[in-house]
VEXDREN-2710 file (C-alpha; in Angstrom, 1 decimal):
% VEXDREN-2710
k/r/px/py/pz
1/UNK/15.2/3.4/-7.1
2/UNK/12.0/1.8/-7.8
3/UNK/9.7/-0.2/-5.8
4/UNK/6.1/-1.2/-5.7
5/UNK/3.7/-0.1/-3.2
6/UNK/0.7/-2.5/-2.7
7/UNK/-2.1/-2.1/0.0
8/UNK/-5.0/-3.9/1.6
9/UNK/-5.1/-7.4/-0.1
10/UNK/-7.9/-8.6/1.8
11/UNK/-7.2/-12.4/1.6
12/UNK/-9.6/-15.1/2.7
13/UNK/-9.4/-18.7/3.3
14/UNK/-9.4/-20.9/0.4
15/UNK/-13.1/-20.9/-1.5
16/UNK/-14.6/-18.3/0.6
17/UNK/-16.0/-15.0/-1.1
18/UNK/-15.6/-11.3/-0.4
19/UNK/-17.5/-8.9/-1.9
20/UNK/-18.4/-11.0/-4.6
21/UNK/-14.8/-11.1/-6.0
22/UNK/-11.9/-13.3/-5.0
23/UNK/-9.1/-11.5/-3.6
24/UNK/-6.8/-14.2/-4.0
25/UNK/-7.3/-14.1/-7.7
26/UNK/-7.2/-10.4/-7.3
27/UNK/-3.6/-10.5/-5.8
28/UNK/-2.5/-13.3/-8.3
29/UNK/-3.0/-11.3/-11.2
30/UNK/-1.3/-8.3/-9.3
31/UNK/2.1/-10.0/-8.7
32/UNK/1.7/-11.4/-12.3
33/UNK/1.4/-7.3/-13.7
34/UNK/4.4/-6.8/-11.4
35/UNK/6.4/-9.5/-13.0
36/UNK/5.5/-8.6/-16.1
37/UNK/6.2/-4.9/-16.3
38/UNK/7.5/-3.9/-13.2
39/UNK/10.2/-6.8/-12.6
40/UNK/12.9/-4.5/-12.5
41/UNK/11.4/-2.8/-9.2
42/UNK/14.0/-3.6/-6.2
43/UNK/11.4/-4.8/-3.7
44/UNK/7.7/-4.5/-2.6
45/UNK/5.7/-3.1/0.2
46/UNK/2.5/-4.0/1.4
47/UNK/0.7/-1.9/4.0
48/UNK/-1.7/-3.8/5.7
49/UNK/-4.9/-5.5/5.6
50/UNK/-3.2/-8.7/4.3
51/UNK/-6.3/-10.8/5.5
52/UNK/-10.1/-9.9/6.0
53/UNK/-10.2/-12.2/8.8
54/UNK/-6.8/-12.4/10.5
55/UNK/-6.8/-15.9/10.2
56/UNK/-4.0/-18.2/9.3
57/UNK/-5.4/-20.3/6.2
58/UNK/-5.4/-16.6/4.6
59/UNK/-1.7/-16.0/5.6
60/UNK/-0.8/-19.4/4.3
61/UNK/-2.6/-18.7/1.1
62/UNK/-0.7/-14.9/1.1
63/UNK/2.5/-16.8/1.2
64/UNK/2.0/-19.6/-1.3
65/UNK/1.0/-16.0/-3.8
66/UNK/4.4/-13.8/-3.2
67/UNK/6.3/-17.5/-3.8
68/UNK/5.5/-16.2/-7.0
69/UNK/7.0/-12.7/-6.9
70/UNK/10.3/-11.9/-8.5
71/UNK/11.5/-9.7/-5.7
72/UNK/11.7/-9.7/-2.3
73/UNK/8.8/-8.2/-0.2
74/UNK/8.4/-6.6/3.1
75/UNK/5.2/-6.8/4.8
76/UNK/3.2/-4.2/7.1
77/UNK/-0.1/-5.5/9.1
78/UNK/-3.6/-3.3/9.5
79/UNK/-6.6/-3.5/11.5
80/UNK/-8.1/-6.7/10.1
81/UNK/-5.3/-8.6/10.5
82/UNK/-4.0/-10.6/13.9
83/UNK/-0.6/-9.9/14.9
84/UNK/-0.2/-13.0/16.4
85/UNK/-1.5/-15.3/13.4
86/UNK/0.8/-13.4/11.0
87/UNK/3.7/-13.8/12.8
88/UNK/3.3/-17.7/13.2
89/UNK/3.0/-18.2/9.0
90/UNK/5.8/-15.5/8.6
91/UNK/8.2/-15.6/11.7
92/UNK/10.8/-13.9/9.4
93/UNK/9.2/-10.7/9.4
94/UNK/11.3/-8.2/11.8
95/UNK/9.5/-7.1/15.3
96/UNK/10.8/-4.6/17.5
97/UNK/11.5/-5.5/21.5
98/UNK/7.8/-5.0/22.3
99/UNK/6.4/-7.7/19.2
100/UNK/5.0/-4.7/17.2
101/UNK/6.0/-5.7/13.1
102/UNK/8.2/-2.3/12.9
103/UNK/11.4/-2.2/11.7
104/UNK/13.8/-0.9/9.3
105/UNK/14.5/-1.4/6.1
106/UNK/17.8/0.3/5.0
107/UNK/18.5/0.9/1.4
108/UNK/21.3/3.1/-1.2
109/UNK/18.1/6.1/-1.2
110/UNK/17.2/6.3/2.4
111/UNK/15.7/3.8/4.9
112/UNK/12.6/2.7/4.9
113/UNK/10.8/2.7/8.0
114/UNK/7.5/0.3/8.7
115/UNK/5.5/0.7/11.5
116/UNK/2.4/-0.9/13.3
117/UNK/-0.3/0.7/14.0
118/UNK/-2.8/-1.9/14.3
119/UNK/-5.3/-1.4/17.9
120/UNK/-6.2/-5.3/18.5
121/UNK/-9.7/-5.9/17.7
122/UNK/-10.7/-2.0/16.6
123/UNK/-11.0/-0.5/13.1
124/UNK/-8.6/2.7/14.6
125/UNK/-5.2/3.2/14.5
126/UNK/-3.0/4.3/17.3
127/UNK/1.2/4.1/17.9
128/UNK/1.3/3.4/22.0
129/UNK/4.0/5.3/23.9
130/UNK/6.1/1.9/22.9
131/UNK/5.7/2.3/19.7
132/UNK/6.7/6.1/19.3
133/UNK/9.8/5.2/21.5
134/UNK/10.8/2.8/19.3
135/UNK/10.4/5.0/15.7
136/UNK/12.0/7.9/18.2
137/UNK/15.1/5.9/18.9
138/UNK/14.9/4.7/14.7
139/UNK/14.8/8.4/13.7
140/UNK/17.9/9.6/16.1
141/UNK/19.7/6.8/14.8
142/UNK/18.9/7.8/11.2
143/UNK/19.6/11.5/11.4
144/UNK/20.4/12.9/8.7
145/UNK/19.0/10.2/6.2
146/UNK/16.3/10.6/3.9
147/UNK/13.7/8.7/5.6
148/UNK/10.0/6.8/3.9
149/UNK/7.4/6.3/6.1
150/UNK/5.0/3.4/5.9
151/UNK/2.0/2.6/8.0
152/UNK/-1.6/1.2/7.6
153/UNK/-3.7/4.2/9.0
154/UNK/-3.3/7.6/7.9
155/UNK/-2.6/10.1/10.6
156/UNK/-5.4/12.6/8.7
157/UNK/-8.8/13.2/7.6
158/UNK/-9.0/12.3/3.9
159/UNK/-12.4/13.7/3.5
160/UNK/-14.7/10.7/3.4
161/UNK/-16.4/10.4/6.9
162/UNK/-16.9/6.9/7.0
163/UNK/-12.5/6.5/6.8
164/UNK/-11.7/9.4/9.1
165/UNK/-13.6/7.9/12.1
166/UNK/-11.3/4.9/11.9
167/UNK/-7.8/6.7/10.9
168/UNK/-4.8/6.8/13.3
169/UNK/-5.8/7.8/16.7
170/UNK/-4.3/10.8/18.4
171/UNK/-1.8/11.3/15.5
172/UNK/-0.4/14.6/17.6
173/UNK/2.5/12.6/18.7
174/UNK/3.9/11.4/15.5
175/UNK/3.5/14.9/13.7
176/UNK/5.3/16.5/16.6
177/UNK/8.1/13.5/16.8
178/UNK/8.5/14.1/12.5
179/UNK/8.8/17.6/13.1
180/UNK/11.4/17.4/15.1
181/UNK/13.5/15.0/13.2
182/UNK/12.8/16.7/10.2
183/UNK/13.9/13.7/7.6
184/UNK/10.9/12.3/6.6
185/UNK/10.5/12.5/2.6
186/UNK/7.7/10.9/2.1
187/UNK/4.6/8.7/4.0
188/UNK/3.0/6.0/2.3
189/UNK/-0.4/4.4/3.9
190/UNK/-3.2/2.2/3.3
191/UNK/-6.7/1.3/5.0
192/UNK/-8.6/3.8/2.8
193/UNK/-8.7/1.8/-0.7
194/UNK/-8.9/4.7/-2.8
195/UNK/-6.1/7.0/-4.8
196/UNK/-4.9/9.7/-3.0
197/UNK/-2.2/12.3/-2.8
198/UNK/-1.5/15.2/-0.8
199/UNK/0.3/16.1/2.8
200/UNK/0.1/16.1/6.5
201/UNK/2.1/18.7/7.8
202/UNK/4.0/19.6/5.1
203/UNK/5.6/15.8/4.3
204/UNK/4.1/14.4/1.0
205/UNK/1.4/11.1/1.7
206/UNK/0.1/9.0/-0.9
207/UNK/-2.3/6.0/-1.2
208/UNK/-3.7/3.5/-3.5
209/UNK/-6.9/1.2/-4.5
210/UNK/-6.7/-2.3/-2.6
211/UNK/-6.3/-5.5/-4.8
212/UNK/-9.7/-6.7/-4.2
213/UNK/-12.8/-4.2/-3.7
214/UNK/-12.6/-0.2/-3.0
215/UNK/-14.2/1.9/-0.8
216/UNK/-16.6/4.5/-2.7
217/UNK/-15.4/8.5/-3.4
218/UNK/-18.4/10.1/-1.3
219/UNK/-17.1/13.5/0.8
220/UNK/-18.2/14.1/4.2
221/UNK/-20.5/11.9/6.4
222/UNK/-21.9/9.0/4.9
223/UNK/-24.5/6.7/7.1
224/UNK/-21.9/3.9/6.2
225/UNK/-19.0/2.7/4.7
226/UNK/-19.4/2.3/1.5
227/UNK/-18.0/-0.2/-1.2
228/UNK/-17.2/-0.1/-4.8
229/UNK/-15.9/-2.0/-8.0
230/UNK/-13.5/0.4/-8.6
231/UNK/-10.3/-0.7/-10.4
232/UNK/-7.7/-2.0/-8.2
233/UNK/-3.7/-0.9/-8.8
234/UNK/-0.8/-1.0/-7.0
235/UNK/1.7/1.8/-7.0
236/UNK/5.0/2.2/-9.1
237/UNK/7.3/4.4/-7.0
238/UNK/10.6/5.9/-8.0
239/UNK/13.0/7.3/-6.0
240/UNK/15.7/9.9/-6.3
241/UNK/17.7/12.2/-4.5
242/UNK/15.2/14.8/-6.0
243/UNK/11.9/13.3/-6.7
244/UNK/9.6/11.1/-5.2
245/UNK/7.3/10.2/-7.9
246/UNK/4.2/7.5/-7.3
247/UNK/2.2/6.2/-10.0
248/UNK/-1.0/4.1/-10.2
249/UNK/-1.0/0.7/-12.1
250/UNK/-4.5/-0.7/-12.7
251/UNK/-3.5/-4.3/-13.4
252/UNK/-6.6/-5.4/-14.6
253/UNK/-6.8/-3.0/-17.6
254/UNK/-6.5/-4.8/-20.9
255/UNK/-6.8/-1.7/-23.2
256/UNK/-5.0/-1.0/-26.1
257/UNK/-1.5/1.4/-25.8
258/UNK/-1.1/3.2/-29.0
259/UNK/0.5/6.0/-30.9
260/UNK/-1.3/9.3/-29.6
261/UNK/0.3/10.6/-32.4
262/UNK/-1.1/8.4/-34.7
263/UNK/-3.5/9.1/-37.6
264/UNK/-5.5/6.9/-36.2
265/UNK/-6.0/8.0/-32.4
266/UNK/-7.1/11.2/-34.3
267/UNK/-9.8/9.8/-36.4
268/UNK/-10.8/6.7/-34.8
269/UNK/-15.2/6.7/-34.1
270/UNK/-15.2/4.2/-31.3
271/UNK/-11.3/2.9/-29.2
272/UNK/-11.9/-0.5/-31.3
273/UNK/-10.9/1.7/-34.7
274/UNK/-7.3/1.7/-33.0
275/UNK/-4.4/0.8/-34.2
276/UNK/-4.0/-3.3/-33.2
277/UNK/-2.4/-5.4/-31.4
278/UNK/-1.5/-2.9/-28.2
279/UNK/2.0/-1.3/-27.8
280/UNK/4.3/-4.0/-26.0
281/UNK/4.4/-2.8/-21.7
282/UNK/7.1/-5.0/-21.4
283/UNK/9.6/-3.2/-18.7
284/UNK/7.9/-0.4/-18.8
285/UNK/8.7/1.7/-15.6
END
């Protein structure tokens, strides 16, 4: 299976400005590179941080763009959205019994489990004793099925000060309920707006650049959060009963693909002395 992974959109009413880029235009051009390339993809995800401001103009404006996407989507919220306001301009997204946007999504690799971890009106994470109960009761039902776990806040330190003092709050709970369900694949977050791979407690995470602005690669304890212009992706993620592989697509690159075997990309002074016009990506995985 493939599907794309896409994280923090950041969307703002109509006209307004957000770190001197338009995130609306941002996204546009995403879902266009999805089309484009990566139209065979069976679905998208997108983890959160659909709006800066939580307010509905942004939704609206967020709905109007994945009109426009050749798949069907499923939708995660983060700490800069409102729960309430995204549920009023999409009232189709699935809530559990407590209003939380978590649910299921169950497909021919594994299910693909979403979950809310937005605190109202904090930058932190947290899953409240509801919250567990319901992914709890999700993973007993799914035992023994390969299971993909999608949140907004990572559970861990990723290194950069400024992220880990807003990351999912007391994450003990979910690392000991994974542990003892023991069919978790693979966890897919986003809040931090920056490329990362690794693990937390032994099940593979990953994590991608936002569409819109990035937060800067500087370790340990900076004074304050801080931004970059960093090339947005989303991710290209294929599934098997084997593999989990996750791959970064910077949609705004317009460089030229060519033959590395070429005579050319062995001589050439300066990337204009490349063979021309670029190697076709059309449905390219």
């Amino acid at each position: 299976m493939k599907f794309v992974h896409i994280t923090d959109t950041h969307l703002v009413p109509p006209g307004e400005p957000l770190c001197g880029l338009e995130p609306s235009a941002r996204l546009a051009k995403a879902i266009e590179t999805v089309n484009r390339i990566d139209g065979d993809a069976a679905f998208a995800v997108i983890t959160g941080d659909l709006s800066y401001h939580g307010m509905e103009p942004a939704y609206r404006t967020l709905r109007d763009i994945l009109g426009d996407l050749a798949m069907p989507h499923h939708l995660l919220i983060g700490n800069h959205d409102d729960r309430e306001s995204f549920k009023r301009i999409f009232p189709e997204t699935p809530v559990d019994e407590n209003g939380f946007v978590q649910y299921t999504l169950e497909t021919n690799v594994g299910a693909f489990v979403m979950l809310d971890s937005v605190v109202d009106g904090q930058s932190h994470g947290a899953l409240c004793d509801n919250r567990i109960a319901w992914l709890d009761g999700e993973l007993s039902r799914l035992k023994g099925t390969p299971v993909y776990l999608f949140l907004h806040h990572p559970p861990f330190d990723v290194g950069i000060g400024s992220l880990d003092d807003c990351k999912l709050e007391v994450p003990e709970a979910l690392g000991q309920l994974l542990a003892n369900h023991g069919d978790v694949r693979h966890l897919f977050y986003g809040h931090v707006h920056r490329p990362i791979a690794g693990s937390w407690r032994g099940i593979p995470a990953t994590t991608l650049p936002g569409t819109n602005h990035q937060v800067g690669l500087y370790l340990g304890a900076e004074p304050t959060m801080l931004g970059s212009h960093e090339p947005p992706a989303y991710g290209v993620c294929l599934i098997d009963d084997e593999t989990v592989a996750v791959h970064m697509r910077y949609f705004l690159d317009e460089s030229a693909r060519f033959d590395l075997g070429s005579p050319q990309s062995k001589s050439a002074a300066s990337p204009d002395q490349l063979a021309q016009p670029p190697v076709s990506m059309q449905g390219q995985a």
